[in-house]
C-alpha positions, 0 to 999 in steps of 0.5 A, spaced: 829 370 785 828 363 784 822 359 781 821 354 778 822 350 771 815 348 770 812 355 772 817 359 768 816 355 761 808 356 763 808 364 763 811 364 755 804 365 752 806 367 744 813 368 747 819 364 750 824 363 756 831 365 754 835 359 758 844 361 757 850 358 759 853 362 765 861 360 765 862 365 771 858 371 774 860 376 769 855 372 765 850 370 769 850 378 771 849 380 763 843 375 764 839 377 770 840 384 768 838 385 762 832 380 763 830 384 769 830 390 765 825 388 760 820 383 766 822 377 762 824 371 766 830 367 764 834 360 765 841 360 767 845 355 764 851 351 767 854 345 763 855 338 764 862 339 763 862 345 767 859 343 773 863 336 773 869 341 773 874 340 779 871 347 781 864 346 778 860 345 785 862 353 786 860 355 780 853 352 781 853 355 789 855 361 785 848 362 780 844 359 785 846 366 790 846 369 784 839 368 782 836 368 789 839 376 790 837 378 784 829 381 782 828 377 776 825 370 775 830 366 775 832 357 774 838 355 774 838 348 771 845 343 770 845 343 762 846 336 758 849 331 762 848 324 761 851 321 768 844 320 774 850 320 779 852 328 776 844 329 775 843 328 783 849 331 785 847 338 781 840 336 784 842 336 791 846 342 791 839 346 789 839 346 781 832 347 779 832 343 773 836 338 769 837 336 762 837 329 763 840 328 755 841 320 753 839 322 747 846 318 745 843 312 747 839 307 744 832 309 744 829 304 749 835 306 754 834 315 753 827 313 756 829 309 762 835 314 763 829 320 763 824 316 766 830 316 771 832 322 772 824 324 772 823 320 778 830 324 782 828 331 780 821 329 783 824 329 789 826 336 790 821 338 786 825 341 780 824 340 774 826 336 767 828 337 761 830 332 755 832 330 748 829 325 743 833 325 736 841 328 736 843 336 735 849 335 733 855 340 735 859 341 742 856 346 747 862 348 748 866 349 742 864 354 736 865 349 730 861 349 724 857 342 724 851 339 720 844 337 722 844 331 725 838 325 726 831 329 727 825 328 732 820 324 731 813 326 732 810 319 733 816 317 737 815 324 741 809 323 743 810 316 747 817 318 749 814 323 754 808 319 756 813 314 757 818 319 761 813 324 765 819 330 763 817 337 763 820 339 756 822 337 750 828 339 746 827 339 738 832 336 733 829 339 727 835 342 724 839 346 729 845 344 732 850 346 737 856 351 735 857 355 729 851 353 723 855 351 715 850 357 711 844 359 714 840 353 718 835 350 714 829 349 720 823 343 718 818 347 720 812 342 719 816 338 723 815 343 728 808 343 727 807 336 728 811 335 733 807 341 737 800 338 735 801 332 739 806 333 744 803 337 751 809 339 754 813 346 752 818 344 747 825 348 747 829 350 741 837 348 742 842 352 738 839 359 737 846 362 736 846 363 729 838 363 728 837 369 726 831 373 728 826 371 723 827 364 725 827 365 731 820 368 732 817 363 727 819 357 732 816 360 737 810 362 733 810 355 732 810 352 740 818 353 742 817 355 749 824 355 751 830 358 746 838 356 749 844 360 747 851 360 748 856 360 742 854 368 741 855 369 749 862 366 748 864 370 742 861 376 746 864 375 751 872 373 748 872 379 743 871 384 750 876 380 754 881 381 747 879 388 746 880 391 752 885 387 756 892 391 753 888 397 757 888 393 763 894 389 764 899 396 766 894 397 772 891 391 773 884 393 773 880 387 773 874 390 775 875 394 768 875 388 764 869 384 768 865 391 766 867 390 759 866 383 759 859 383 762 857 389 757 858 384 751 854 379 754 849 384 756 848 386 748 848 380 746 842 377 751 839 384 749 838 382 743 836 375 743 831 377 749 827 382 745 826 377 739 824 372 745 818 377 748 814 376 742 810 380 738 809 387 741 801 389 743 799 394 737 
């Protein structure tokens, strides 16, 4: 079932919302699976990119049934896109939630796109997500990358009064893609950034934080954690071990089973951490 952005977030209560990038319904169903065999509401993720594909309106039609027929609590939201004209396009055709991502803009710019792209999501009611500093990396490409400009706690804290949007992605070390060794997270930053900023703040590029990190980010406020490279590798690796056992028969069902079974342990995984501690 679907439900809003700002609801979902306000249930993660020393957890957080697992939010992943859906490029076919193999993964979506990993998804929603998996999450509601464990209660926990997720984010289905579709890319700027993807969506601007020339069948990309489909694919959102096609996550948005998909959440409406499942029991799990679920948004479906247009990740990173820097275009409005995109934004209200995915908006109209039901997203729940938009990243509106100027963060490649000057600082005076990204809030005016945001504030922007606040005032169209209000319309419909969903949601808006945006980003203050710049994670590195391609959310589609899995290469190694550095840590690119950090959020500012101070400037974090006039940019969302400034925007009215409903979450904040942090830029504290993480990025896009695959980390160069293991990631070097500025915990006070965190911590600063979450004592003065009010609205729930998400986690981008979890693929590759391991689980103890992961846990103290969000013992540290992060309320939304996006993966994606991890679902990709899982994903491709089914498809090239299982792929030479289907081609005589043509047992396309056998191979989507393989690949959503892959993602499926990979959402598994990442959900469990996300739940947050366990009651004693």
């Amino acid at each position: 079932m679907r439900v809003s952005f700002a609801g979902l977030l306000a249930t993660a209560d020393r957890s957080a919302v697992g939010a992943f990038t859906c490029y076919d319904l193999e993964v979506a169903a990993a998804v929603l699976q998996s999450a509601g065999d464990r209660g926990q509401g997720v984010i289905l993720l579709i890319g700027g990119r993807s969506f601007t594909d020339p069948h990309g309106r489909l694919l959102l039609a096609a996550l948005i049934a998909a959440a409406d027929a499942s029991d799990t609590r679920a948004c479906v939201q247009l990740d990173h896109c820097d275009d409005l004209e995109v934004i209200e396009a995915a908006l109209e055709r039901g997203a729940g939630a938009v990243m509106a991502d100027g963060s490649g803009r000057p600082y005076a710019e990204n809030i005016e796109f945001v504030r922007r792209a606040t005032e169209v999501a209000a319309r419909s009611g969903a949601g808006v997500e945006c980003e203050l500093g710049g994670i590195t990396g391609d959310e589609d490409v899995a290469e190694a990358v550095a840590a690119g400009a950090l959020t500012e706690p101070a400037q974090a804290v006039e940019f969302m009064l400034a925007t009215g949007a409903d979450c904040l992605a942090v830029s504290i070390g993480n990025v896009h893609g695959v980390y160069r060794g293991l990631p070097d997270l500025d915990w006070q930053r965190l911590a600063q950034i979450r004592s003065c900023v009010a609205a729930p703040l998400s986690l981008h590029g979890a693929s590759g934080i391991p689980a103890e990190m992961l846990e103290r980010a969000i013992d540290s406020g992060i309320a939304k954690v996006n993966v994606n490279t991890e679902l990709r590798q899982a994903y491709l690796e089914a498809t090239a071990e299982t792929i030479g056992g289907v081609l005589a028969s043509a047992h396309v069902a056998r191979l989507h089973a393989a690949q959503t079974a892959a993602v499926c342990r990979v959402v598994e995984q990442k959900l469990d951490v996300l739940a947050g501690p366990r009651p004693a």
